[in-house]
VOZA-544463 format. One record per residue: residue in three letters; z, x, y of N, C-alpha, C in turn. Coordinates in steps of 0.05 Angstrom, whole numbers, padded with zeros to 5 digits, always signed. Each point is the difference from the previous one (the first is absolute). Example, Ala and Ser with C-alpha at 12.3 -4.5 7.8 and 13.67 -1.06 7.14 Angstrom:
<sites>
ALA+00156+00264-00114+00000-00018+00024+00000+00018+00024
SER-00014-00007+00021+00001+00016+00024+00014-00015+00022
</sites>
This chain:
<sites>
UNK+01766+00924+02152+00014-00008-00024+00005+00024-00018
UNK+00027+00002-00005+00002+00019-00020-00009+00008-00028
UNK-00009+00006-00015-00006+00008-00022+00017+00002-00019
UNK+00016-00010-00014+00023+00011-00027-00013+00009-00028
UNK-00006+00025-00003-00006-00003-00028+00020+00002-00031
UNK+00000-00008-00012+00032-00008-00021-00010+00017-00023
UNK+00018+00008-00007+00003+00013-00023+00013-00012-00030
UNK+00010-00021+00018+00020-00018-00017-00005+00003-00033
UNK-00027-00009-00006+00003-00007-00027-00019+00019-00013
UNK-00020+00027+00012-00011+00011-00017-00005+00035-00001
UNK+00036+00003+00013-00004+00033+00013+00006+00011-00023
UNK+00025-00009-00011+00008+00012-00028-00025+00006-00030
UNK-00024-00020+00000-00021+00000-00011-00019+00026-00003
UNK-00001+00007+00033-00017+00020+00000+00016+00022+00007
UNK+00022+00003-00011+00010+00048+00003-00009+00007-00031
UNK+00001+00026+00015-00005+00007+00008-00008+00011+00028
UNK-00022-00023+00003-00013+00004+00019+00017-00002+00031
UNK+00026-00032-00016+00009+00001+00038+00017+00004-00003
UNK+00013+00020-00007+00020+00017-00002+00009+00018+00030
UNK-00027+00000+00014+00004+00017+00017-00025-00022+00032
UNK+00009-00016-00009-00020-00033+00014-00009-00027-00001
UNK+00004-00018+00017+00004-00025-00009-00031-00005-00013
UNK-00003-00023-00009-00026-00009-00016-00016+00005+00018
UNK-00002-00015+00027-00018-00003+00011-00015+00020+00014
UNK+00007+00025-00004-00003+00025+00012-00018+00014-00028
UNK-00001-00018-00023-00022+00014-00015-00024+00000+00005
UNK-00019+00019-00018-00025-00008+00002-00024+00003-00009
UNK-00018-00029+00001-00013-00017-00024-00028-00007+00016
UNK-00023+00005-00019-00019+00001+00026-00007+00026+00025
UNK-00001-00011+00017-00011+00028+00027+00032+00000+00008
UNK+00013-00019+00007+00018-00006+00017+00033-00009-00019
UNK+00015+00004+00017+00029-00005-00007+00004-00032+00004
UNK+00022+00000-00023+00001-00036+00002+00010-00006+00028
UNK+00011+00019+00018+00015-00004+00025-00026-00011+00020
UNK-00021+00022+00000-00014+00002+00019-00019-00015-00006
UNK-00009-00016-00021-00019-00016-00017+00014-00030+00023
UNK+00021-00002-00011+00010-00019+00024+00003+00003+00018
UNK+00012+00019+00011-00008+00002+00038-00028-00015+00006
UNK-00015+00027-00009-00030-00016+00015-00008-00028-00013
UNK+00014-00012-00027-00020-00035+00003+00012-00011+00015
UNK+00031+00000+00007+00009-00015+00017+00006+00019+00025
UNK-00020+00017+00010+00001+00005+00030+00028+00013+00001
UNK+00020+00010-00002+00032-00004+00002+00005+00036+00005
UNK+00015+00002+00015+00008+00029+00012+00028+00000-00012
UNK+00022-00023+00014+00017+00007-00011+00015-00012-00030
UNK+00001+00032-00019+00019-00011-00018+00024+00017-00008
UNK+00014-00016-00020+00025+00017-00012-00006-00004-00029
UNK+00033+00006-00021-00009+00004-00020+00021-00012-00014
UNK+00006-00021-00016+00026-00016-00013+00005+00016-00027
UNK+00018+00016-00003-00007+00025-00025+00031+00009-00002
UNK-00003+00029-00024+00023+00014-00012+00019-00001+00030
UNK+00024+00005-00003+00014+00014+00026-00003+00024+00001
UNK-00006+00020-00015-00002+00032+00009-00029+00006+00006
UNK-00018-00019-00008-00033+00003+00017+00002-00012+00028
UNK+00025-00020+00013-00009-00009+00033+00006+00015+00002
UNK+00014+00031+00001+00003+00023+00026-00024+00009+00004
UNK-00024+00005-00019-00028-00002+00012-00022-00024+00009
UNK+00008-00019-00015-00019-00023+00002+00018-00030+00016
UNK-00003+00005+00021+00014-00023+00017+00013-00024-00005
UNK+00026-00005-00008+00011-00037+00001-00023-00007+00014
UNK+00007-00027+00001-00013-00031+00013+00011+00004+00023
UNK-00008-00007+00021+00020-00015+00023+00010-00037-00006
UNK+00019-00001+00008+00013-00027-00005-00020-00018+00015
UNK-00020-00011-00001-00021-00014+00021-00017-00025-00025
UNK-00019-00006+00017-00013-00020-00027-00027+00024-00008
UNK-00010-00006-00021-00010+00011-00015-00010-00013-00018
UNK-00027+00023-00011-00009-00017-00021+00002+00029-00025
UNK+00016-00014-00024+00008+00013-00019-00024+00001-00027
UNK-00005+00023-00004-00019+00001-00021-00002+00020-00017
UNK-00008-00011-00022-00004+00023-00027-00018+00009-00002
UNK-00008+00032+00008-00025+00008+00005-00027+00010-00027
UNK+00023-00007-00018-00020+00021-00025-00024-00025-00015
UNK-00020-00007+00019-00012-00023-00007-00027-00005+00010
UNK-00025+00000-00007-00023-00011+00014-00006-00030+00002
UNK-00006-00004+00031+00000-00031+00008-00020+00003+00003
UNK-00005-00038-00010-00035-00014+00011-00001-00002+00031
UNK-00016-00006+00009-00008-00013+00031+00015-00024-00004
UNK-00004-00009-00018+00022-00036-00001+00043+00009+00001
UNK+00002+00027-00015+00021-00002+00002+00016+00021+00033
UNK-00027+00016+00007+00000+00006+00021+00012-00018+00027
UNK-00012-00022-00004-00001-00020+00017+00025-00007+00005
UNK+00009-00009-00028+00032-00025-00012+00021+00026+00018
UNK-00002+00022-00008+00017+00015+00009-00003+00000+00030
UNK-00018+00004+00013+00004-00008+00035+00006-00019+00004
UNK-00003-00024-00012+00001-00030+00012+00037-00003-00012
UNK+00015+00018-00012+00022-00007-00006+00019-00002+00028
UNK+00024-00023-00011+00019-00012+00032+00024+00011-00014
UNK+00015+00002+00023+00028+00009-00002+00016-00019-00020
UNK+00009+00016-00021+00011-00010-00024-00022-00010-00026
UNK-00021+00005+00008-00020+00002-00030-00010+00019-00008
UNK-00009-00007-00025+00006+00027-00019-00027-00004-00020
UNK-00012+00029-00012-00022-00008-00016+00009+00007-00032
UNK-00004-00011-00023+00006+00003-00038-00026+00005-00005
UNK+00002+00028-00012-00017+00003-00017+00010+00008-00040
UNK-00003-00017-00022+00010+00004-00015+00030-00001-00011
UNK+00007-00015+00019+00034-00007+00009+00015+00027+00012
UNK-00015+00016+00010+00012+00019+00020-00007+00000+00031
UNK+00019+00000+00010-00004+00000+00038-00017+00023+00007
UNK-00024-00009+00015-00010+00033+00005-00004-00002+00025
UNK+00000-00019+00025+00001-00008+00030+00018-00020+00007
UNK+00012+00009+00025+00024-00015+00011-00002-00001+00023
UNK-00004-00026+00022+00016+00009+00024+00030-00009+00009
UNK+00007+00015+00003+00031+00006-00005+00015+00015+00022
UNK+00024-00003+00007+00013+00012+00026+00014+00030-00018
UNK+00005+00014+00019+00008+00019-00025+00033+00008+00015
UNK+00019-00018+00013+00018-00001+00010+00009-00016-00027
UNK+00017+00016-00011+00017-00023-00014-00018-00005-00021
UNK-00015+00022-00014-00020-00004-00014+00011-00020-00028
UNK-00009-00016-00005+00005-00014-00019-00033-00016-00014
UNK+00001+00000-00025-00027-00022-00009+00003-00026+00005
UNK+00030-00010+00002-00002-00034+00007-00006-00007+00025
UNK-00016+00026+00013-00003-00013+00027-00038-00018-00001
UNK-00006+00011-00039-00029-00015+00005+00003-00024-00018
UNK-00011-00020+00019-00001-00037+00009-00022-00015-00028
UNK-00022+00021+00004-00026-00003-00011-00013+00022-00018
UNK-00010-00003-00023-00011+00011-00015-00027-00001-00008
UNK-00020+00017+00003-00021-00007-00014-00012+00015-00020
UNK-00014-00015-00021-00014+00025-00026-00033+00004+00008
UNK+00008+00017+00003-00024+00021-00011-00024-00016-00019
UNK-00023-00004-00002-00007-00009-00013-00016+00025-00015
UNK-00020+00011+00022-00014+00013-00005-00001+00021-00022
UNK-00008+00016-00020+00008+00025-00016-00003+00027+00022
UNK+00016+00011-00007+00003+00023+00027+00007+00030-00025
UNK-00012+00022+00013+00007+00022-00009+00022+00018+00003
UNK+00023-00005-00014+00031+00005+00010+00000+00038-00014
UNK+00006+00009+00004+00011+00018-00004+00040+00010-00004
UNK+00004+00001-00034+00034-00005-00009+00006+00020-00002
UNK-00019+00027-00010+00006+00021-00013-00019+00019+00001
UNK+00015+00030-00006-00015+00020+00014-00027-00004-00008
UNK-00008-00005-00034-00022-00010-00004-00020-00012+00006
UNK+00007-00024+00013-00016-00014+00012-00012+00017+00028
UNK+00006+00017+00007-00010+00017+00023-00023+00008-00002
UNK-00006+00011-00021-00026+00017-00013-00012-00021-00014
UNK+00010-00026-00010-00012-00015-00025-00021-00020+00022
UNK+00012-00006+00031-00014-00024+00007-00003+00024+00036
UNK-00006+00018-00001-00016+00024+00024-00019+00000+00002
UNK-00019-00023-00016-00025-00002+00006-00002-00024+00017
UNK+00009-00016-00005+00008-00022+00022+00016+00008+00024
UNK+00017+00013+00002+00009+00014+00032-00023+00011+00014
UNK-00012+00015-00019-00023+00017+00013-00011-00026+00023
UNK-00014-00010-00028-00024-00022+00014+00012-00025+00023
UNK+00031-00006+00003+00008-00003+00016+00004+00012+00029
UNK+00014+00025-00010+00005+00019+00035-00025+00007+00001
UNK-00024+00002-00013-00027+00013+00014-00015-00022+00025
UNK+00002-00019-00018-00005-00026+00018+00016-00001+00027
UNK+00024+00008-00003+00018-00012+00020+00002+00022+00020
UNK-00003+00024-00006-00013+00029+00015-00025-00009+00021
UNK-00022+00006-00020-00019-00007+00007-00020-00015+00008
UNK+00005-00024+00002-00020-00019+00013+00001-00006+00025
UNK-00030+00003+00019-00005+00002+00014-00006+00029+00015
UNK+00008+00012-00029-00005+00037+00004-00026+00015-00002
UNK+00000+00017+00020-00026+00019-00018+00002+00024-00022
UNK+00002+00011-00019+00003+00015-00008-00022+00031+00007
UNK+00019+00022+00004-00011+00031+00003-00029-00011-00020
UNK-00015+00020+00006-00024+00009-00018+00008+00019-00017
UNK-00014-00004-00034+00006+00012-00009-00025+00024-00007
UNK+00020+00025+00000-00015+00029+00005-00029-00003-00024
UNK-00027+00008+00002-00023+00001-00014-00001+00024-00015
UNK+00034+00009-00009-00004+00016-00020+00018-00016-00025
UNK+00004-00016+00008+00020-00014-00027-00021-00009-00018
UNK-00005-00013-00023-00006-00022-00007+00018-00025-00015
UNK-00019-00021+00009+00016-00026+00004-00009-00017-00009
UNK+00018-00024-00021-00015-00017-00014+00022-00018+00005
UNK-00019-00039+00010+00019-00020+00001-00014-00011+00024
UNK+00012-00013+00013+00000-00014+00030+00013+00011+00011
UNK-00018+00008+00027+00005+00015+00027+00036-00013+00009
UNK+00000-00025-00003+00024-00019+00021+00025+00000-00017
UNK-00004+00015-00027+00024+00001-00022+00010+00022+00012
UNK-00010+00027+00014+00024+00024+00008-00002-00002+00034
UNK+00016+00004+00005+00014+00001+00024+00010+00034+00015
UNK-00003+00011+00018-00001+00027-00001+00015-00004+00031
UNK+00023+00010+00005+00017+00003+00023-00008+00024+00015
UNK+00008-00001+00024-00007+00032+00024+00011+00031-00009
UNK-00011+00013-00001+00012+00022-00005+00003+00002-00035
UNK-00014-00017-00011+00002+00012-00032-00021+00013-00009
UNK-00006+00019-00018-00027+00011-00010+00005-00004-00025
UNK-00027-00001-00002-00003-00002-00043-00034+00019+00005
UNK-00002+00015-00021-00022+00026+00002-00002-00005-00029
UNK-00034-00003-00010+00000+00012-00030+00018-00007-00017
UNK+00003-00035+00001+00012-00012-00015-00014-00019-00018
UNK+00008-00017-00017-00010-00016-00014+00015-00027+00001
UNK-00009-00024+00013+00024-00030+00019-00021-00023-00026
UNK+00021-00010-00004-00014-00021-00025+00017-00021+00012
UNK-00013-00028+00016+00018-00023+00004-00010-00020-00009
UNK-00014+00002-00020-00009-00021-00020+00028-00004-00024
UNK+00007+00006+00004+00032-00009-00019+00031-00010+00014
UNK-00013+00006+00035+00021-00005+00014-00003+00009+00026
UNK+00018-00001+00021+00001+00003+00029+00009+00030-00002
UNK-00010+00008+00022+00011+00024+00003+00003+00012+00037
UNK+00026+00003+00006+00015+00011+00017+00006+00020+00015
UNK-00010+00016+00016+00008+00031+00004+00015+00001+00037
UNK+00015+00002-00001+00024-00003+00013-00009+00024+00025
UNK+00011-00004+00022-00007+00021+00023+00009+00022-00008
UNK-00017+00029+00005+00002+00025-00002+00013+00001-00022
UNK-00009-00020-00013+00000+00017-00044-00019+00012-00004
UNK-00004+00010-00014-00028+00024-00014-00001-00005-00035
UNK-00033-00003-00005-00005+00009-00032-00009+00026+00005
UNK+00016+00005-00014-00013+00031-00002-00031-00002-00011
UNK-00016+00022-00002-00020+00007-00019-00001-00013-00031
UNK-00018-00005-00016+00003-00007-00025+00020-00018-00022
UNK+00009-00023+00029+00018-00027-00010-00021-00019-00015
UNK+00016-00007-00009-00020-00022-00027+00023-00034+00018
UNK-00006-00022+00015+00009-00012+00012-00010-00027-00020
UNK+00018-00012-00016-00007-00030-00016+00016-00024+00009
UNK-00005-00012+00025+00025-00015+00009+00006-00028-00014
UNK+00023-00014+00005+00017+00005+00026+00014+00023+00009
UNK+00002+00005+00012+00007+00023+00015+00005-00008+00027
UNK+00028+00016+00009+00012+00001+00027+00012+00026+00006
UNK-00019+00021+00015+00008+00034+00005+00020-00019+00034
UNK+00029+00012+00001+00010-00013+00021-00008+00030+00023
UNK+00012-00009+00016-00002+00017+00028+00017+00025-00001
UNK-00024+00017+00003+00009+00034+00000+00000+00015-00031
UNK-00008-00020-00016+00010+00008-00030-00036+00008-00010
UNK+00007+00020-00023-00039+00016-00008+00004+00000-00032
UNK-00020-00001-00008-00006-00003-00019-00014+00037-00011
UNK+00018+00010-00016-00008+00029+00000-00030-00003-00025
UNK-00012+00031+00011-00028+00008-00015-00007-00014-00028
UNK-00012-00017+00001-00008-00006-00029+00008-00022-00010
UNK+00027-00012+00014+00015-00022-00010-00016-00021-00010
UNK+00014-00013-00030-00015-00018-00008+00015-00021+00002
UNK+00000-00026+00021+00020-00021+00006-00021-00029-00013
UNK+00027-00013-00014-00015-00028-00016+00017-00018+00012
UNK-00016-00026+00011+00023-00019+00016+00013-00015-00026
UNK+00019-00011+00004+00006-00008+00030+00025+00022+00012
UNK-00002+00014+00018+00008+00025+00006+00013-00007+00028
UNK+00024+00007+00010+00004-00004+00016+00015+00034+00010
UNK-00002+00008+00024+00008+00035+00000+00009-00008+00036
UNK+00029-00001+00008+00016-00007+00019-00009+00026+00017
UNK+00014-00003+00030-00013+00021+00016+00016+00016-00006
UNK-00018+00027+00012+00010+00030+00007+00009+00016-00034
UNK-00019-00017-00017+00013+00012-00027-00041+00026-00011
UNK+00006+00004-00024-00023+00012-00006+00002-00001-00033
UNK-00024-00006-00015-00007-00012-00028-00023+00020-00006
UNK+00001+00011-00024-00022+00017-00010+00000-00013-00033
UNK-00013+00013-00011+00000-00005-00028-00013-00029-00013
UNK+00007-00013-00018-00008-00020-00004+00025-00031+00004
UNK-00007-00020+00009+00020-00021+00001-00015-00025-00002
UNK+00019-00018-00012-00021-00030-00006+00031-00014+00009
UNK-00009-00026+00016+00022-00020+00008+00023+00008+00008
UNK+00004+00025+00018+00026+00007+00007+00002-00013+00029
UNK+00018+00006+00014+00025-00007+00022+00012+00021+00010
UNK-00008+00010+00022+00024+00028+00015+00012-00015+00027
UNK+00024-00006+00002+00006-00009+00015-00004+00017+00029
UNK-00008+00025+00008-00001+00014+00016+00008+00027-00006
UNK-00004+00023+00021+00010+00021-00005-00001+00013-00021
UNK-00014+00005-00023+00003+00011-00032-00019+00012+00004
UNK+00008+00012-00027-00021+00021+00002+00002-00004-00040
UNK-00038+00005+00001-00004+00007-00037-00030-00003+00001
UNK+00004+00045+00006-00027+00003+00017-00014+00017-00023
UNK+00006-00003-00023-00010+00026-00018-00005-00025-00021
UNK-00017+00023-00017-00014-00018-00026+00027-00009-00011
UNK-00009-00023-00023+00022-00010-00015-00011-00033+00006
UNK+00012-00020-00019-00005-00026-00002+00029-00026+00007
UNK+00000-00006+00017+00019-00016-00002-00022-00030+00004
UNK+00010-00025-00011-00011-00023+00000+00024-00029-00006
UNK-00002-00021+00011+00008-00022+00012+00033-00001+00003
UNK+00009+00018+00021+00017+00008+00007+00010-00010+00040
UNK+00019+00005+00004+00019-00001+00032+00016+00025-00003
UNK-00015+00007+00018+00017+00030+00008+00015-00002+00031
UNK+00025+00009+00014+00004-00009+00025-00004+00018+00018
UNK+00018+00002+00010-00010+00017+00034+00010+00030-00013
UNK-00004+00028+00020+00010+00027-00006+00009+00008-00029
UNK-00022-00010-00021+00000+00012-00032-00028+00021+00000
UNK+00005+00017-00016-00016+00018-00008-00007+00012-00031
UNK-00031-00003+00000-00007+00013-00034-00009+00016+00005
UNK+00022+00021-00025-00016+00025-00006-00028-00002-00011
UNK-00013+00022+00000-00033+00008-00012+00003-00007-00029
UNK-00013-00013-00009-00012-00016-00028+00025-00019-00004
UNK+00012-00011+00012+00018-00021-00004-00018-00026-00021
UNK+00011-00009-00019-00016-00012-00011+00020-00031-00008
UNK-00008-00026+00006+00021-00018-00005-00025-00025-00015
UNK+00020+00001-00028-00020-00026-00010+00006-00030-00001
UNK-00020-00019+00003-00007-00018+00005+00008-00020-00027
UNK-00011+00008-00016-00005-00014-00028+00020+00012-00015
UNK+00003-00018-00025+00019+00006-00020-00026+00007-00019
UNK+00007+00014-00027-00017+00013-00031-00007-00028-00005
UNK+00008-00025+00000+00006-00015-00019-00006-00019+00014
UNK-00010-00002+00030-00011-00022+00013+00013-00027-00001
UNK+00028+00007+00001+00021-00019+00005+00009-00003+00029
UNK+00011-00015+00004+00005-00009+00028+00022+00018+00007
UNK+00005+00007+00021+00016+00021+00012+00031-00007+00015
UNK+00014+00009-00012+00029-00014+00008+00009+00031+00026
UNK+00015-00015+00015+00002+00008+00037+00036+00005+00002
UNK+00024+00011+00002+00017+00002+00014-00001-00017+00024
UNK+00028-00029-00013+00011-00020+00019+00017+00013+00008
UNK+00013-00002+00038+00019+00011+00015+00017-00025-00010
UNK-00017-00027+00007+00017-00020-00006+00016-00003-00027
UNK-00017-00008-00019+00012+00003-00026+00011+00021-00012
UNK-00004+00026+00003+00011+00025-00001-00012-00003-00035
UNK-00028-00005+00004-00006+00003-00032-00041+00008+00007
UNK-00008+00004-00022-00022+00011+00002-00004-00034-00006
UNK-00030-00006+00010-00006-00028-00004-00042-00001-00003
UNK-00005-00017-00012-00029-00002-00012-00014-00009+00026
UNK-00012+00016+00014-00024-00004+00025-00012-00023-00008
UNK-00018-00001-00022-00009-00016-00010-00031+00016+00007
UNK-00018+00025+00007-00012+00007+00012-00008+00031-00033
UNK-00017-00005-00002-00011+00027-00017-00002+00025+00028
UNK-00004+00003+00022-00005+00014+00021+00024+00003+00019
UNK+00031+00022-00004+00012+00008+00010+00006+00024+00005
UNK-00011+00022+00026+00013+00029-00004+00030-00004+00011
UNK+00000+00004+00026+00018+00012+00012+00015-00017+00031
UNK+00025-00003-00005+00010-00014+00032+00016+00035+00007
UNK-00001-00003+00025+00010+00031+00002+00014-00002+00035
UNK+00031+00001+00003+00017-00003+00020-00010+00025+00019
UNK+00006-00013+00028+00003+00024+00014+00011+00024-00004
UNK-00016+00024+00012+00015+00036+00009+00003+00000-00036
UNK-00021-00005-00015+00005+00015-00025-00026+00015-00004
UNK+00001+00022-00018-00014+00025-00006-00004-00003-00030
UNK-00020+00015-00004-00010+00008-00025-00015+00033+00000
UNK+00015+00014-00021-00009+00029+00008-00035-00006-00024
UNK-00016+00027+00002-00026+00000-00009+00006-00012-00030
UNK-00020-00006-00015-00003-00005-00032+00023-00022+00002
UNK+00001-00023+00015+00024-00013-00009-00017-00020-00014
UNK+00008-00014-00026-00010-00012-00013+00019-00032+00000
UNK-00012-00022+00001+00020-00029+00002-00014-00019-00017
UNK+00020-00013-00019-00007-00017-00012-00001-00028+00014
UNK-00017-00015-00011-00010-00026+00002+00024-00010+00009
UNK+00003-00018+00025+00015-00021+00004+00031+00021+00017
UNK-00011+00024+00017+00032+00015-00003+00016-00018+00031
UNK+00016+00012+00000+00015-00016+00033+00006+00031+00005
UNK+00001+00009+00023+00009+00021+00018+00017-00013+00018
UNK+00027+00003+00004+00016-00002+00023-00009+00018+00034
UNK+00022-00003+00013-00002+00014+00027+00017+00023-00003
UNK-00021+00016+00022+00007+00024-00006-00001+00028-00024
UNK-00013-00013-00018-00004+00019-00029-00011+00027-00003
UNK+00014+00016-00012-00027+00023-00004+00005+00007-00029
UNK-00030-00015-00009-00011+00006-00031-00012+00030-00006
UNK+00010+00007-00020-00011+00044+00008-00002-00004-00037
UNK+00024-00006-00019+00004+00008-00033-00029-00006-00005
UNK+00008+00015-00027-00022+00001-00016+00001-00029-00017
UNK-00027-00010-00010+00004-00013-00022+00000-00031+00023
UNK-00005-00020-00017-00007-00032+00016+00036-00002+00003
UNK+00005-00002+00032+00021-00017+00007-00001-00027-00010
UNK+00024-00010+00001+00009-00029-00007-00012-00026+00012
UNK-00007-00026-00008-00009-00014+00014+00006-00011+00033
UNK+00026+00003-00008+00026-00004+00029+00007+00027+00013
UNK-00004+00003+00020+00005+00039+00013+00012-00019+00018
UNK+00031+00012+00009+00022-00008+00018-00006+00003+00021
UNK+00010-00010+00032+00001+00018+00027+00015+00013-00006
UNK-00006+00026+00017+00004+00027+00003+00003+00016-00026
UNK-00015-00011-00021+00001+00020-00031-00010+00027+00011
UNK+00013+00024-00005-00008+00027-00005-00015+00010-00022
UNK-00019-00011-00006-00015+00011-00030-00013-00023-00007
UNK+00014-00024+00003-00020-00028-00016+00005-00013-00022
UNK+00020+00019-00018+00007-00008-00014+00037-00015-00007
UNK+00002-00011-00017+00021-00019+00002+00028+00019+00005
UNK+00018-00003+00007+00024+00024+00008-00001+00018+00020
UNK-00026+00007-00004-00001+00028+00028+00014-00006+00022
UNK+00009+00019+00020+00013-00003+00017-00013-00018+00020
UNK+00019+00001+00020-00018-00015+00022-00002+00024+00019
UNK-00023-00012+00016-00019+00005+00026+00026+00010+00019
UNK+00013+00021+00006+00015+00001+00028-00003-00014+00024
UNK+00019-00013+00007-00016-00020+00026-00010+00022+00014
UNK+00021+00021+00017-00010+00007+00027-00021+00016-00013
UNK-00011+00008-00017-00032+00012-00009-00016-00019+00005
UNK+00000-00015-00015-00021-00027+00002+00005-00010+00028
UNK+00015+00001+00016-00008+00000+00032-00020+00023+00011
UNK+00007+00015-00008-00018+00032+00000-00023-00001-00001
UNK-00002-00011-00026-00035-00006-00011-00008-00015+00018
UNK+00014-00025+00002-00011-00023+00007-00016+00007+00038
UNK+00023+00016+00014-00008+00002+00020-00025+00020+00011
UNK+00003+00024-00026-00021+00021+00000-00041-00018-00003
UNK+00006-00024-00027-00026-00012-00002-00004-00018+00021
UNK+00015-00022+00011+00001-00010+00026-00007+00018+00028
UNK+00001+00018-00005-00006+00012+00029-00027+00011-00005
UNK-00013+00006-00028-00020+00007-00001-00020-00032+00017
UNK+00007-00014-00007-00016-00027+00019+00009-00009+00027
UNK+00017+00018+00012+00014-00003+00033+00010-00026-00005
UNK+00019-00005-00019+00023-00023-00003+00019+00014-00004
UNK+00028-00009+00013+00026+00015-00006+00013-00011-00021
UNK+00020-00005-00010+00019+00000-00013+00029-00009+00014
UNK+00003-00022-00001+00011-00010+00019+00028-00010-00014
UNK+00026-00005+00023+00037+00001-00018-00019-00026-00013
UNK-00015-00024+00004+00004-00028-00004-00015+00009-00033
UNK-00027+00012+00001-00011+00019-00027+00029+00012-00018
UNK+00016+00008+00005+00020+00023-00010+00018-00022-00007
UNK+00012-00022+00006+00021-00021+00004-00015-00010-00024
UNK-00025-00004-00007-00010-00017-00021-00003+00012-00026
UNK-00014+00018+00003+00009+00029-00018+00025-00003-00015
UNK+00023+00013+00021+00023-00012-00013+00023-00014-00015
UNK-00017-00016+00009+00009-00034-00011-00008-00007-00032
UNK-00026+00017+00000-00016-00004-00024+00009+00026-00022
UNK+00018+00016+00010+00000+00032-00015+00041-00015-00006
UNK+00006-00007+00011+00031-00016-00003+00003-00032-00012
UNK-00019-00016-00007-00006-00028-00007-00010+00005-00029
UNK-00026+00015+00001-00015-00008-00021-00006+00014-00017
</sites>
């Protein structure tokens, strides 16, 4: 059975972020909403129902039957179920939105579903970049379970010390942690194959170190923390999100933030959280094309792919970073920093594409990933659209 994941009604919500990827390719918890579903429902093959300039990397559907779904969502074991037991032409409502279908994808049309059912259950949906970091303690405690049970976890080294229950951290092959400090009395905690704590980590979970990714000397990480693979985190961070690949390996504070794939902070990069005035923190809508009230006293930073920040960069509460950016001026950039801004600030020129292919391919190859036309085609699209 095929897999469809839709983008239909909540891609535009989160760019930033999917600017450069459909929803379901984010990621919330240990695991990507893609692969979160692969493994509950067993499923190898899928595609991706999304922008037209993201299928030259992320596969159409094949015209076949299928089961159509909105991936940005944690299911019960009860709604687990409804969704396998669905027949050709029924469909599941949660909140008067479609979020499972089985459906032919020849001639794709919605009136091909017969039957409807609601949702009863309360389920943890995820609308907006916010909600990524606001409800990551629940992914955690979800993909850890769904990782690991029936697992043994590595031993952990008798130079750390450790406070909590033994069965709260989980320790994959090939990871080391030395002369650390693991607190899972506030939460689960994760350490992904051949990740490393360095020496003198202060560890307060939830927490999810993904695969290949380290935690540099000293780091002080507060869950619910999520740090994607092959990336590296130093300094201090509370409730962040790296979708992979990043790097923000030097002192400095960022907190309840989404950062995406191939971004980089300079040394003492500093991004705040809170407003003076302990007012709720208003966020840059793609949709509404207006700044809008989180409703959340706790907002740093959403931050698009292949963007940069040179040393001392300083960010106010609540900022948006586009794709591709490089923040360098002096003085707090604007809440809104464009793709491909040259400076960060409002007017500056833009980012040269074929440079920012440059970059892009020089930090990509530092992790033996290329840079690929389907990479460059999307790029594009986004440096000519937006």
């Amino acid at each position: 059975m095929q897999l469809v994941f839709s983008d239909a009604q909540y891609w535009e919500d989160f760019l930033p972020l999917t600017f450069t990827r459909p929803v379901a390719e984010m990621r919330c918890g240990i695991l990507t909403f893609s692969e979160r579903w692969q493994k509950i429902l067993d499923s190898e093959e899928i595609s991706w129902f999304t922008e037209m300039y993201l299928q030259q990397k992320f596969r159409e559907p094949e015209k076949k039957e299928s089961l159509f779904l909105v991936p940005n969502f944690l299911p019960t074991e009860a709604v687990i179920q409804q969704i396998k037991e669905l027949k050709q032409g029924e469909a599941l409502v949660y909140e008067d939105e479609l979020v499972a279908a089985k459906i032919n994808m020849e001639g794709f049309s919605l009136s091909q579903i017969e039957k409807m059912t609601d949702i009863k259950e309360e389920l943890v949906f995820f609308k907006k970049p916010t909600d990524l970091f606001t409800y990551n303690h629940k992914a955690i405690d979800f993909d850890f379970e769904l990782l690991t049970k029936g697992r043994i976890s590595q031993e952990l080294s008798s130079t750390n010390g450790f406070l909590g229950k033994k069965e709260d951290l989980f320790i994959e092959e090939g990871a080391e942690i030395e002369f650390s400090t693991i607190n899972t009395k506030t939460g689960k905690i994760y350490i992904g194959k051949n990740a490393e704590v360095m020496e003198g980590c202060n560890l307060r979970g939830p927490i999810a170190l993904c695969e290949g990714s380290k935690f540099n000397l000293g780091a002080k990480i507060y869950g619910a923390t999520t740090i994607g693979p092959y990336s590296k985190v130093g300094g201090e961070v509370s409730n962040i999100i790296i979708f992979g690949y990043s790097n923000k390996g030097h002192d400095g504070f960022v907190g309840n933030s989404v950062i995406g794939e191939w971004c980089n902070f300079g040394a003492d990069t500093n991004s705040s959280n809170m407003k003076n005035n302990y007012g709720n923190v208003k966020l840059w809508s793609y949709r509404t094309k207006a700044f809008e009230d989180t409703g959340l006293q706790f907002t740093g930073l959403i931050m698009g792919d292949h963007s940069k920040m040179a040393i001392n960069t300083q960010l106010n509460t609540g900022t948006v970073i586009g794709v591709a950016s490089n923040v360098f001026k002096e003085g707090f950039p604007p809440n809104l920093i464009e793709n491909f801004s040259w400076g960060g600030f409002k007017d500056d020129e833009k980012f040269k594409l074929d440079k920012a292919y440059e970059v892009a391919a020089r930090a990509m190859a530092r992790r033996n990933v290329a840079l690929t036309d389907e990479d460059k085609g999307i790029l594009k699209h986004i440096f000519n659209t937006y």
